[in-house]
C-alpha positions in Angstrom: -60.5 2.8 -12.6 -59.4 2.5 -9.2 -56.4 -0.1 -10.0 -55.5 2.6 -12.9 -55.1 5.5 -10.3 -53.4 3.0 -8.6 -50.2 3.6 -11.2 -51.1 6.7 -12.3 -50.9 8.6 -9.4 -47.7 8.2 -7.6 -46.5 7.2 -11.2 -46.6 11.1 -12.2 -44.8 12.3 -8.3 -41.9 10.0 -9.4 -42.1 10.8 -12.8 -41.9 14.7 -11.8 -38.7 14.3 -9.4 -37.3 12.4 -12.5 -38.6 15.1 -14.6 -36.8 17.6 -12.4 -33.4 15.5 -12.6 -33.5 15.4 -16.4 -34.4 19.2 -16.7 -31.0 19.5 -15.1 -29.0 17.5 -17.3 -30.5 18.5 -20.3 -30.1 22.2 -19.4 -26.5 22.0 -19.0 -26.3 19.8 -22.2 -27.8 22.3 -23.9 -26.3 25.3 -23.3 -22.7 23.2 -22.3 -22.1 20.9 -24.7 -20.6 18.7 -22.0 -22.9 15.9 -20.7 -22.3 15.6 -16.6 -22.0 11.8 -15.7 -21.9 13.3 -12.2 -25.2 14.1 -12.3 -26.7 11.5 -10.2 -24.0 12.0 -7.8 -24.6 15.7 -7.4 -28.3 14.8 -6.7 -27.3 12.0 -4.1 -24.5 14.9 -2.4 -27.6 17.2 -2.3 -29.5 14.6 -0.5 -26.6 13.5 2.2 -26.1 17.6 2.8 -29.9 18.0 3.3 -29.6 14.7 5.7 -26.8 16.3 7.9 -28.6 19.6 8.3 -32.3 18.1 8.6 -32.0 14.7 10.6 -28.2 14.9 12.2 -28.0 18.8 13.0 -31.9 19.2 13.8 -32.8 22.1 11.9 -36.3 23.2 10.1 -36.2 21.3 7.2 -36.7 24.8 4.9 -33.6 25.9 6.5 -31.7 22.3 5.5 -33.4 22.5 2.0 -31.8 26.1 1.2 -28.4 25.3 2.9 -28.1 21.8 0.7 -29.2 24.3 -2.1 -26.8 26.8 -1.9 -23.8 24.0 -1.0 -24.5 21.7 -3.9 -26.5 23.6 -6.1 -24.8 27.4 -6.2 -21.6 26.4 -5.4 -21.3 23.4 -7.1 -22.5 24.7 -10.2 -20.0 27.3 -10.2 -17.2 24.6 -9.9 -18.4 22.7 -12.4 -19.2 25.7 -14.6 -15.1 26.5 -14.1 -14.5 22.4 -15.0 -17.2 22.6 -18.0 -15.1 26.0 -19.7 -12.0 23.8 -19.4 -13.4 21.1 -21.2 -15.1 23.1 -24.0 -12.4 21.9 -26.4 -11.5 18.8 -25.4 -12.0 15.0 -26.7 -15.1 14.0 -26.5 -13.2 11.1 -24.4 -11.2 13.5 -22.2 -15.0 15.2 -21.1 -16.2 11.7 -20.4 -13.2 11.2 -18.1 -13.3 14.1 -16.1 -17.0 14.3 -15.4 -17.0 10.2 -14.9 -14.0 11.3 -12.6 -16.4 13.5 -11.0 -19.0 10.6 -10.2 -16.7 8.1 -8.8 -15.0 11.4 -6.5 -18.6 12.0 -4.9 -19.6 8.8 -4.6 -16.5 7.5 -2.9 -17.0 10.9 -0.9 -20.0 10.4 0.4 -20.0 6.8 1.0 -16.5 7.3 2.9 -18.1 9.9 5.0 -21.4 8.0 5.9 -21.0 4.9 4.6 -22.6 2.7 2.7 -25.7 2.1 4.6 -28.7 3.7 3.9 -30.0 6.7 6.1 -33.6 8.1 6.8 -34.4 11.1 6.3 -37.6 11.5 6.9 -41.1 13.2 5.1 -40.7 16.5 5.0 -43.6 17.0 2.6 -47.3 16.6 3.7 -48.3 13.3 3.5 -52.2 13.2 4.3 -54.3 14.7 1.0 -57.4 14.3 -0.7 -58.6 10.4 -1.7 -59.4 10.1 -5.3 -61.0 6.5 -5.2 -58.7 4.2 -3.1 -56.0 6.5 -3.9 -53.9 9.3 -1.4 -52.9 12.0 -3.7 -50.8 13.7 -1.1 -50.6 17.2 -0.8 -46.4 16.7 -0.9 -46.6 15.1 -4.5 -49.1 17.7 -5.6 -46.4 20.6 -4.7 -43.8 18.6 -6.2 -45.9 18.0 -9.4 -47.0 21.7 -9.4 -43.1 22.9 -9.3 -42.4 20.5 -12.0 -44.6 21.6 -14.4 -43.7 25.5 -13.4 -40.4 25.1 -14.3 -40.6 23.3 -17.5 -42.9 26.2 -18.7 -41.0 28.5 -17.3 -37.8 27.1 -18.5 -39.4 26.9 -22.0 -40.7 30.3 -21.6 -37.6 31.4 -20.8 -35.1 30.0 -23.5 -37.8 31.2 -25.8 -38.4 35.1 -25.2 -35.9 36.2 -22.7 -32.5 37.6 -24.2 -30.4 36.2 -21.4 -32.1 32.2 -22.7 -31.8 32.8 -25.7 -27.9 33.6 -25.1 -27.5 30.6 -22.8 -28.6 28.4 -26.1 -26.0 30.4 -28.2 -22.9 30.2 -25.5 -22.0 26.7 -26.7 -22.1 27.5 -30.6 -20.0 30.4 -30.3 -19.1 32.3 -27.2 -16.9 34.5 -29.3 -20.1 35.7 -31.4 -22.0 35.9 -28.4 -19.3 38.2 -26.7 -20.1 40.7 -29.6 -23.4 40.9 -28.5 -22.3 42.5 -25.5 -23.4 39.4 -23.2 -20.6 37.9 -21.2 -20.5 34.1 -22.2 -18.7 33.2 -18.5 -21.8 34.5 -16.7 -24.3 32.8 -19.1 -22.3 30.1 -18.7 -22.4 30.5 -14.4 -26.3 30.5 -14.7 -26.8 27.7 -16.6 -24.6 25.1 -14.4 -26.0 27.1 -11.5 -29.7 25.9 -12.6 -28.8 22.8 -13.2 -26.8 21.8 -10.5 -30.2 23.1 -8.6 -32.7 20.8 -10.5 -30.3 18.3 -9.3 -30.2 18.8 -5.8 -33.8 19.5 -5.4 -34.5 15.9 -7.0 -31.8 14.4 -5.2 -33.5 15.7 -2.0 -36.9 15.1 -3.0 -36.0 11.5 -4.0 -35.0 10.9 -0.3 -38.0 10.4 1.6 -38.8 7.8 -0.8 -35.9 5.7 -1.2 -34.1 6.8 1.8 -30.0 8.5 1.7 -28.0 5.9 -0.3 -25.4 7.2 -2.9 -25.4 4.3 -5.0 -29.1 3.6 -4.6 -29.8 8.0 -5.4 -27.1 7.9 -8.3 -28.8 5.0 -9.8 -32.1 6.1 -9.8 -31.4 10.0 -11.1 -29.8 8.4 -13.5 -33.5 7.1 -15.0 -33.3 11.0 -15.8 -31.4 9.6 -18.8 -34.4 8.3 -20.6 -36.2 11.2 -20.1 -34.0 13.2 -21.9 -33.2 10.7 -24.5 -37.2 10.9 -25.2 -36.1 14.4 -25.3 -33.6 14.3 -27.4 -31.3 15.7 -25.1 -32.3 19.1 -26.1 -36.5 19.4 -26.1 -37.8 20.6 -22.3 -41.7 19.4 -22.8 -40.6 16.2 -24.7 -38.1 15.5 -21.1 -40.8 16.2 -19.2 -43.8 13.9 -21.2 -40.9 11.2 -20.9 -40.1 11.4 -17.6 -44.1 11.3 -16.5 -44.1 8.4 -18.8 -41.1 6.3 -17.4 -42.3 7.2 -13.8 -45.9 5.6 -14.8 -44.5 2.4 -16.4 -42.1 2.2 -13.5 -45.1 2.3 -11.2 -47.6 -0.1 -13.2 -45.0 -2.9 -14.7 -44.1 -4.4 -10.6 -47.7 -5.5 -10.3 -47.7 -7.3 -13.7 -43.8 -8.8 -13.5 -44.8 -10.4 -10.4 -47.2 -12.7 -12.1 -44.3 -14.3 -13.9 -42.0 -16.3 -12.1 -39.1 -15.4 -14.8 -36.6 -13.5 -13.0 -36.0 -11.2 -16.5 -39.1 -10.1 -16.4 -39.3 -9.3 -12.3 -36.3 -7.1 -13.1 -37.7 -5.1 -16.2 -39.4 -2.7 -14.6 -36.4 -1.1 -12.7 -34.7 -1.5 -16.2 -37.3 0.5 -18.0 -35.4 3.9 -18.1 -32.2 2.2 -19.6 -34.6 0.0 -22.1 -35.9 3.6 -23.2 -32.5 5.3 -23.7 -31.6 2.3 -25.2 -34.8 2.2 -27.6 -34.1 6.0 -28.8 -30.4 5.1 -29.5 -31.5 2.7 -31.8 -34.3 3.7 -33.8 -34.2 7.9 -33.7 -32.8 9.2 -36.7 -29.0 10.1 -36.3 -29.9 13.4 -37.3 -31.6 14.3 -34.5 -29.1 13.7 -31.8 -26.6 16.2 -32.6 -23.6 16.9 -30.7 -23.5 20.3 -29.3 -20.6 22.2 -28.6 -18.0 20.2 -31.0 -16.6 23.1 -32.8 -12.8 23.8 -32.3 -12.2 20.5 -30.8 -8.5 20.2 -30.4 -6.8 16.4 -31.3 -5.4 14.1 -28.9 -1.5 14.4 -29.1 0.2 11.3 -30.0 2.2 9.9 -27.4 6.1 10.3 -27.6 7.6 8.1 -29.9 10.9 5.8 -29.8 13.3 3.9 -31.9 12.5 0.0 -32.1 15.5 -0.8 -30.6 14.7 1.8 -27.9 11.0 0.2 -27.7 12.0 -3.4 -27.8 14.3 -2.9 -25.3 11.7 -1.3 -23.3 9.1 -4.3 -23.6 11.6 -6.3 -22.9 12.9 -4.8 -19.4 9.2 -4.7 -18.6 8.7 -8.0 -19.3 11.7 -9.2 -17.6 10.1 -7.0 -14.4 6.8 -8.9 -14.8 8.9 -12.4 -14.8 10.5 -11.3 -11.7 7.7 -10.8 -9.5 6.8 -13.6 -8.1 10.4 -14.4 -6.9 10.7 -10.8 -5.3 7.4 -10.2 -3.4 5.9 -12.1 -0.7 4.2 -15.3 -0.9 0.6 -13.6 0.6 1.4 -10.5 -2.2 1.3 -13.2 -5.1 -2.5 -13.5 -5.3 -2.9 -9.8 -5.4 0.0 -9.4 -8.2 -2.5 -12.3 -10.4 -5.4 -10.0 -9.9 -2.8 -7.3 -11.0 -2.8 -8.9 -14.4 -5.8 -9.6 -15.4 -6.8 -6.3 -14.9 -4.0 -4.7 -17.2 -5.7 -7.3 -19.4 -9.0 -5.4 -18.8 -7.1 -2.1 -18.7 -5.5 -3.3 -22.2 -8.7 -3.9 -23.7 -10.3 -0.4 -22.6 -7.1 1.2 -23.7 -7.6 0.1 -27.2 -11.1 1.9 -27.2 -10.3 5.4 -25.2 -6.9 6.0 -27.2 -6.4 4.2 -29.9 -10.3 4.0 -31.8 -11.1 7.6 -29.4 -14.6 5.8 -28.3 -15.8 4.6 -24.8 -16.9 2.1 -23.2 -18.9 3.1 -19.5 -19.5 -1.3 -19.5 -16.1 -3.2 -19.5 -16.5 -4.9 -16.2 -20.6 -6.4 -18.2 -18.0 -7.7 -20.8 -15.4 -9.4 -18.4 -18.5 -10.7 -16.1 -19.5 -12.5 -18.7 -16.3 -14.1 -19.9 -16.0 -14.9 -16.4 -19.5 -16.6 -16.2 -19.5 -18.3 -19.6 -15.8 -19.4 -18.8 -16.5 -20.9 -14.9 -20.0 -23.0 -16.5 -18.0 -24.4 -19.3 -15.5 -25.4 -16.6 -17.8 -26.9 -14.0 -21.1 -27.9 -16.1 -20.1 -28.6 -19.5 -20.4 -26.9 -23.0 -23.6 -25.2 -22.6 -25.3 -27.4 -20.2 -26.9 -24.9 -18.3 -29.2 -23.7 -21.2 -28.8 -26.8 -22.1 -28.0 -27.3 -26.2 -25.2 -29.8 -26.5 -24.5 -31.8 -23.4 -22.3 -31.9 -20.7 -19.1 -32.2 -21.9 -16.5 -30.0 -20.0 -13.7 -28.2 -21.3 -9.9 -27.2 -20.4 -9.2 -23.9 -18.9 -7.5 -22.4 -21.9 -10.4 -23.7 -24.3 -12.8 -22.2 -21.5 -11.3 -18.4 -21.1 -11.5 -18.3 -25.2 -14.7 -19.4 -25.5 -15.6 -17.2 -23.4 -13.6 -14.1 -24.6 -15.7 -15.1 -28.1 -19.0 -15.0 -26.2 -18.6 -11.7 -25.2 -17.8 -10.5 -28.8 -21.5 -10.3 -30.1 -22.2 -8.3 -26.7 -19.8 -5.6 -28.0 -21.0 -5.8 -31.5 -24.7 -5.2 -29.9 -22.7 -1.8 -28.1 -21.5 -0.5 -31.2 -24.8 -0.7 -32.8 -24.7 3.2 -31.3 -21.5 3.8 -32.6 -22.5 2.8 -36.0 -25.7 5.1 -36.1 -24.3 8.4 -33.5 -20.5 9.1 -32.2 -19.3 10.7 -29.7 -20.8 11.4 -26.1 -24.3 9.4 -27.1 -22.0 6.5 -27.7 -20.9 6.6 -23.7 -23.8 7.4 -22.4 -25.7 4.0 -24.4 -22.9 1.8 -22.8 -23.3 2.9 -19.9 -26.7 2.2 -19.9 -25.9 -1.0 -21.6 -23.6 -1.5 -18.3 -26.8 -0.9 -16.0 -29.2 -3.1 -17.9 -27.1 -5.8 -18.1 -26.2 -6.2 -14.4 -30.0 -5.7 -13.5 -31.7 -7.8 -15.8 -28.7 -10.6 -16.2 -26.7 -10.7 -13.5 -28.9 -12.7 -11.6 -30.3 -14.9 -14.4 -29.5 -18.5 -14.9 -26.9 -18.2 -18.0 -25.1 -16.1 -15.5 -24.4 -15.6 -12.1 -28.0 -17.4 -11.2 -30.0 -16.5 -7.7 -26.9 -17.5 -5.7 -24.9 -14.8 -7.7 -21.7 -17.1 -7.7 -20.4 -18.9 -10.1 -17.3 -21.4 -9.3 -14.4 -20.6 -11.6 -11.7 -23.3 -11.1 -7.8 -23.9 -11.9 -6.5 -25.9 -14.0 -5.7 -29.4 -12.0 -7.8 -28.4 -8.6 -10.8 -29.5 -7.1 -14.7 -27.7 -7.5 -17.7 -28.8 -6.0 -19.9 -30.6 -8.3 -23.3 -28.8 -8.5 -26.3 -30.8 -6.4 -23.7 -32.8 -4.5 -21.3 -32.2 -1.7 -18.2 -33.8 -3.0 -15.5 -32.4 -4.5 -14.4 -33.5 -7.9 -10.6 -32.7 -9.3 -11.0 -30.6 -12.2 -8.9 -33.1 -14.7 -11.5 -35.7 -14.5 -13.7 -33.7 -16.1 -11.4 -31.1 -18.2 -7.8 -31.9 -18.9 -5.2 -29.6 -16.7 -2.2 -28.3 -18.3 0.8 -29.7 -19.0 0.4 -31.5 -15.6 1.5 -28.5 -13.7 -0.3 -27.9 -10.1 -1.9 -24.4 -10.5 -3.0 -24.2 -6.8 -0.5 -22.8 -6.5 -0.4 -19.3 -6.4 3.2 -18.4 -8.1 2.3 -20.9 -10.9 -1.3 -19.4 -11.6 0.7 -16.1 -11.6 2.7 -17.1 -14.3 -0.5 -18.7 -16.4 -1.9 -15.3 -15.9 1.2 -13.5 -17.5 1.2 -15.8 -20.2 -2.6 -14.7 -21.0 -1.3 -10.6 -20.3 1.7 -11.2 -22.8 -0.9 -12.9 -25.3 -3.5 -10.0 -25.4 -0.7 -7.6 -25.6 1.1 -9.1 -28.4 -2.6 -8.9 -29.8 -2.3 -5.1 -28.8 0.8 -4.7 -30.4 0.1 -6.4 -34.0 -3.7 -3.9 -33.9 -1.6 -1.1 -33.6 0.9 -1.8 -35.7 -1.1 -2.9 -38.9 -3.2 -1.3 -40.9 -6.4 -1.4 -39.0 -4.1 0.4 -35.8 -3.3 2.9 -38.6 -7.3 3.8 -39.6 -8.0 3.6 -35.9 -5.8 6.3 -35.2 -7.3 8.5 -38.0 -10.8 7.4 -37.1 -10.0 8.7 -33.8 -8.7 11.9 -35.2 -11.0 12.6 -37.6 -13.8 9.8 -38.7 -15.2 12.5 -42.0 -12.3 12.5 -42.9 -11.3 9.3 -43.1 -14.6 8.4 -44.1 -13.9 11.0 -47.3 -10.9 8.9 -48.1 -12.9 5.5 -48.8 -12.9 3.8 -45.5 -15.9 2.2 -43.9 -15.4 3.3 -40.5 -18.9 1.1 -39.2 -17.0 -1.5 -39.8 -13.7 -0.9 -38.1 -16.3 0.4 -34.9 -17.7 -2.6 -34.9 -14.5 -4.4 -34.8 -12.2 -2.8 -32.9 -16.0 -3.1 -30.3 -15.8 -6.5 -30.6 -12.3 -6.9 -30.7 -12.3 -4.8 -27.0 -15.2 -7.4 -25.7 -13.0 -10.0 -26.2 -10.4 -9.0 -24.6 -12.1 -8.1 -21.8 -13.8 -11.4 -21.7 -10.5 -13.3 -21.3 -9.6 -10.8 -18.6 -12.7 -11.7 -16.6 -11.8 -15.8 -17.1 -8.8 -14.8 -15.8 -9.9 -12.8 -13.0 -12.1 -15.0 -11.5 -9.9 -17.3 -11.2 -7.8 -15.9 -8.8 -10.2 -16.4 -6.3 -11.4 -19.8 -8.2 -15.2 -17.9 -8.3 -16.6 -15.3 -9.9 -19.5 -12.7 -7.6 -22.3 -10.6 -9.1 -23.3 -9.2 -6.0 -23.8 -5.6 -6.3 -20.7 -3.6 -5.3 -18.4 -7.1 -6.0 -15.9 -6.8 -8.3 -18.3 -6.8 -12.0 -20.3 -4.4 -10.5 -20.9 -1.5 -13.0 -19.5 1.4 -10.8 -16.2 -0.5 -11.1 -16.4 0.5 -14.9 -16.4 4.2 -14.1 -13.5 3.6 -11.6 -11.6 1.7 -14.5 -12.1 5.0 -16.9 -11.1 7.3 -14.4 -8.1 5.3 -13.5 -6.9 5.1 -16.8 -8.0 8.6 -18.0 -4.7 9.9 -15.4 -2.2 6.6 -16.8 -0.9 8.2 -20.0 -1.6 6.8 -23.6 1.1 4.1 -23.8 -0.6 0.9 -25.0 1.3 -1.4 -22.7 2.7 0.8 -20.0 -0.5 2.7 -19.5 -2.7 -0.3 -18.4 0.1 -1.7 -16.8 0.1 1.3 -14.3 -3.1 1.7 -13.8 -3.7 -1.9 -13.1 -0.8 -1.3 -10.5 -2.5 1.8 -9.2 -5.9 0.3 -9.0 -5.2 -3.0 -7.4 -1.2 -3.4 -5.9 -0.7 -0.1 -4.6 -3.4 -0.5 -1.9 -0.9 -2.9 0.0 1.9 -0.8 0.5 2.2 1.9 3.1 1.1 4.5 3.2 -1.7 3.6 0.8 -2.7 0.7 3.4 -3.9 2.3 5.6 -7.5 2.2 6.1 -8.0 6.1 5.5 -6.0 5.7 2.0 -8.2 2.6 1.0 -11.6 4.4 2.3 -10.6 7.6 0.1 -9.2 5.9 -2.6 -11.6 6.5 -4.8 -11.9 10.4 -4.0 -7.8 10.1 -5.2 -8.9 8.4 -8.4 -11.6 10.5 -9.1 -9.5 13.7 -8.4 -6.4 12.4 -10.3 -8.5 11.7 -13.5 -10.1 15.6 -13.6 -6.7 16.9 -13.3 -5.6 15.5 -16.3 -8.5 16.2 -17.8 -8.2 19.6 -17.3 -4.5 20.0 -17.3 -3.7 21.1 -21.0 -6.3 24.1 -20.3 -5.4 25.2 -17.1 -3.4 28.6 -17.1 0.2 28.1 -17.7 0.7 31.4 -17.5 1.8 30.3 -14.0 3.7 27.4 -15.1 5.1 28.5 -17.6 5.0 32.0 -18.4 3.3 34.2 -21.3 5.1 31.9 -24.1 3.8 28.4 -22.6 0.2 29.4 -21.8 0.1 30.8 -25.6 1.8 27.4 -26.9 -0.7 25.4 -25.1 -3.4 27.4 -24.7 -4.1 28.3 -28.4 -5.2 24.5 -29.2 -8.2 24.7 -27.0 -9.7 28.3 -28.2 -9.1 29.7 -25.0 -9.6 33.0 -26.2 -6.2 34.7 -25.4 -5.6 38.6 -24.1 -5.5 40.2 -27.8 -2.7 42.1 -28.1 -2.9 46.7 -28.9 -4.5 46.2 -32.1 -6.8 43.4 -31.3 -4.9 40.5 -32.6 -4.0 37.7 -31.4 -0.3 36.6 -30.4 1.0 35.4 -33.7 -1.8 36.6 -36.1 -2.4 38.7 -39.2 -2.5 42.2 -37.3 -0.6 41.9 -34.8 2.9 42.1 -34.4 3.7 39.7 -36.9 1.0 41.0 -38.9 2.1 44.4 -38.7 5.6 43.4 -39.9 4.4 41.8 -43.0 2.2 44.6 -43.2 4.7 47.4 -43.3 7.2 45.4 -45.7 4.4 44.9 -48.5 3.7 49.2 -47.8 7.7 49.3 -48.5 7.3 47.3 -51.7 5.0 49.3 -53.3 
């Protein structure tokens, strides 16, 4: 009884501060329609604000508590209630975007602000309390618990028999309808991010004590919010809550019994549960039940301008003559930096395919390309499979490695669209990203992969590695041929084996989008029912233009890691899973142009850091804040008011897409409709007629 309590105990205080985080989320969800990725990163802001006035500033820790309330919870849920009305009619991908955009803004905020260590806050809460057994139930995680349960029932109360709940549950269906009603949608609207945002910040704060004032380490662990309201269904308020005491109970109880194993997978699963959950209701709840809310009216994605072939081919073929030039223009230390350039645009490429041309997400790119990196460095250094081992030891050539391990990642992005088979839309983000999580904790460190050291040598073709077990260096032809006899030490000739690979998986690009698969993945994008309607199985181009996407990826990682001739997991190294959001957000402000696009952002993300005045150390610290910023703006950009911009005629061009709900004109019409002038014309000519 005693080693039960053990669990149980401070299982339900974390499970309530995760309860209180996915309360949050599934209130704005719910009454929204957009699901915040920031989420976690509002909770962690909450916490760092709470930090400055508590521990840095001195005050009573009431007085910190109210002001990080107010701050990050009022304010910052009427910000986001401004960015969520922006984004009611927008791609499901543009809403991903922004609020991913968001994320990668706070955290690069706070982490520029007071870095990346960790800070102490402090208890705040009592700590002493009754003993039940050998067990401390402190009188801090019985308030905590207590305000838990008092908001779910009150919150459940509330949507229930109030009129003001039941209209925040209507707002996102149709604010129009609602507006007859006499209820203002905006304000329901306010109140809803308003209470949200606050569930956030009071589990970011309460989370604190406990783990101590770490964005990345805060963000990560709100985010186990998400399996509580997967349990939930994204929608039911007791069901969140009996997951979240759930999750924060087999959190609590799985260390102890992972510890008896020496297998690393099994040390990490209990940090992985909340992912394994989500993960778990992805794949066996009925589709049914995990409904998209607030999809009506969503406007399309505009294609992007198109050009003559002759226009277009000369195009591709000044931007490949640019790409030749490089090396010969820039200096010899800028060369390495220009390699990393490309095999990112091979990444961006890749990511590119999914966002625009399929409209789908991926929140795990950088899990794909890790792993062509991994699987492409072994087959390089320890032979074909030799670390599981199932063949031998044979080595392979570069170009034979980066393949094979482009195809290795291709049943990992079949396994990702197993949710975009079954669901669509934002669920299919949100399991990726997940996906993302889960496989950096539970792999990353595993022996298939990066292993304990979390480094895995990647070499060139024709140069020397380090034999594992040994301290001698052995040239990489003895073992796997080089190519063509060409010294790819050096750096301007590895540059041009990386644009060789760049030119390949955009000719790939190219060909998709030209053929008829690029044709159905347009109109899958566009509208999947009613391509479906028309005879076309749209699993199956999910699951391939998935798979396709892994691939690419995978050869982008091989490619990658070697420009530094190794490939790191260390957490925030270059496959860590925050650099996926960053990639998203970078592209989400680079334009839809399937070669240009990824080009620029691959330019943004990685050259332009180099070059004054972006190398300066404020630039590079606040980078991120630019990227994050950047990709909400054009997020938000076709639904801002161009009534400013543009005058009456450009904010109603652009504004009736979205449902913005224009001024109606004397009569109650809208500008251009049956009733108004227009209208009234017609109206007047058929009275003449008769």
């Amino acid at each position: 009884m005693n080693s039960f309590l053990n669990y149980l105990v401070p299982g339900i205080a974390d499970g309530s501060v995760y309860a209180l985080a996915a309360l949050g989320l599934v209130l704005t969800y719910k009454t929204s329609g957009v699901f915040n990725f920031a989420h976690g990163a509002l909770a962690a802001t909450a916490a760092y604000v709470f930090y400055e006035g508590y521990v840095e500033q001195d005050w009573p820790w009431p007085l910190a508590f109210a002001i990080s309330l107010l701050v990050v919870g009022v304010l910052g849920g009427l910000v986001l209630e401004r960015l969520g009305s922006l984004l009611a009619s927008a791609p499901t991908v543009t809403t991903v975007v922004a609020t991913v955009g968001l994320m990668v803004l706070l955290q690069s905020l706070m982490t520029a602000i007071y870095g990346a260590a960790d800070k102490k806050s402090g208890d705040f809460l009592p700590t002493n309390g009754p003993r039940l057994g050998d067990v401390t139930i402190s009188y801090g995680d019985m308030l905590v618990t207590v305000f838990c349960l008092a908001a779910a029932g009150g919150l459940f109360l509330f949507f229930g028999r109030t009129r003001i709940g039941k209209a925040m549950t209507a707002v996102v269906d149709d604010p129009d309808l609602l507006a007859l009603q006499k209820s203002n949608p905006a304000v329901v609207r306010r109140l809803s991010w308003i209470l949200g945002s606050c569930f956030a910040s009071i589990s970011g704060m309460l989370l604190a004590p406990k783990l101590g004032v770490s964005v990345n380490v805060l963000v990560l662990i709100v985010i186990a919010a998400y399996g509580a309201a997967a349990v939930g269904l994204f929608q039911n308020l007791p069901l969140t809550v009996a997951g979240a005491f759930a999750i924060g109970v087999m959190v609590n109880y799985f260390p102890a019994q992972a510890q008896k194993t020496d297998s690393l997978f099994l040390q990490s699963l209990p940090r992985n549960i909340p992912f394994l959950v989500l993960l778990l209701v992805f794949l066996f709840v009925p589709a049914r039940l995990l409904t998209e809310r607030g999809i009506r009216n969503v406007r399309r994605f505009e294609a992007p301008r198109s050009f003559s072939p002759r226009v277009t081919g000369t195009g591709l073929a000044g931007l490949a003559a640019v790409l030749l030039l490089v090396p010969h223009v820039v200096g010899e230390t800028d060369i390495t930096t220009y390699s990393a350039f490309l095999a990112y645009a091979i990444i961006f490429l890749s990511l590119g395919m999914l966002l625009y041309m399929s409209g789908m997400i991926s929140l795990a790119h950088m899990g794909f390309a890790a792993i062509g990196a991994t699987v492409s460095g072994k087959l390089m250094t320890l032979g074909f499979f030799d670390w599981l081992p199932v063949v031998g030891g044979r080595t392979v050539s570069w170009p034979v490695a980066i393949l094979l391990g482009g195809l290795v990642a291709v049943p990992f992005g079949a396994v990702v669209a197993i949710p975009a088979i079954r669901l669509a839309g934002i669920y299919v983000a949100i399991a990726t990203f997940g996906f993302g999580i889960l496989l950096q904790q539970a792999f990353y460190l595993a022996p298939v992969m990066f292993d304990v050291g979390a480094l895995v040598q990647h070499p060139r073709p024709g140069t020397e590695f380090y034999v594992p077990g040994t301290a001698t260096a052995e040239p990489v032809e003895g073992r796997a041929a080089s190519l063509l006899g060409v010294d790819f030490e050096n750096e301007r000739n590895y540059y041009y084996l990386a644009l060789a690979v760049f030119f390949l998986m955009a000719a790939i690009v190219l060909l998709v989008r030209r053929s008829r698969l690029g044709t159905l993945l347009r109109a899958l994008a566009d509208s999947p029912t009613a391509l479906a309607a028309h005879g076309a199985n749209i699993n199956v181009m999910r699951v391939l233009v998935f798979c396709l996407s892994a691939f690419m990826a995978g050869v982008g990682g091989g490619v990658l890691a070697g420009v530094t001739q190794s490939a790191s997991g260390s957490p925030g190294g270059v496959f860590d899973y925050t650099t996926s959001l960053i990639m998203v957000a970078v592209l989400g402000f680079c334009g839809r142009r399937p070669i240009l696009s990824p080009l620029v952002a691959a330019f943004v993300y990685q050259v332009i850091k180099i070059y004054p005045p972006f190398d300066h150390p404020t630039m590079i610290e606040y980078r991120g804040v630019m990227f994050g910023a950047l990709a909400i703006l054009v997020a938000i950009w076709p639904a801002l008011n161009w009534n400013v911009l543009c005058g009456p005629r450009g904010r109603e061009r652009e504004a009736e897409p979205y449902g913005l709900g224009l001024p109606r004109r004397p009569g109650g019409a809208a500008p251009g409709a049956a009733g108004g002038r227009l209208g009234a014309g017609a109206g007047q000519r058929g009275r003449a007629r008769s």
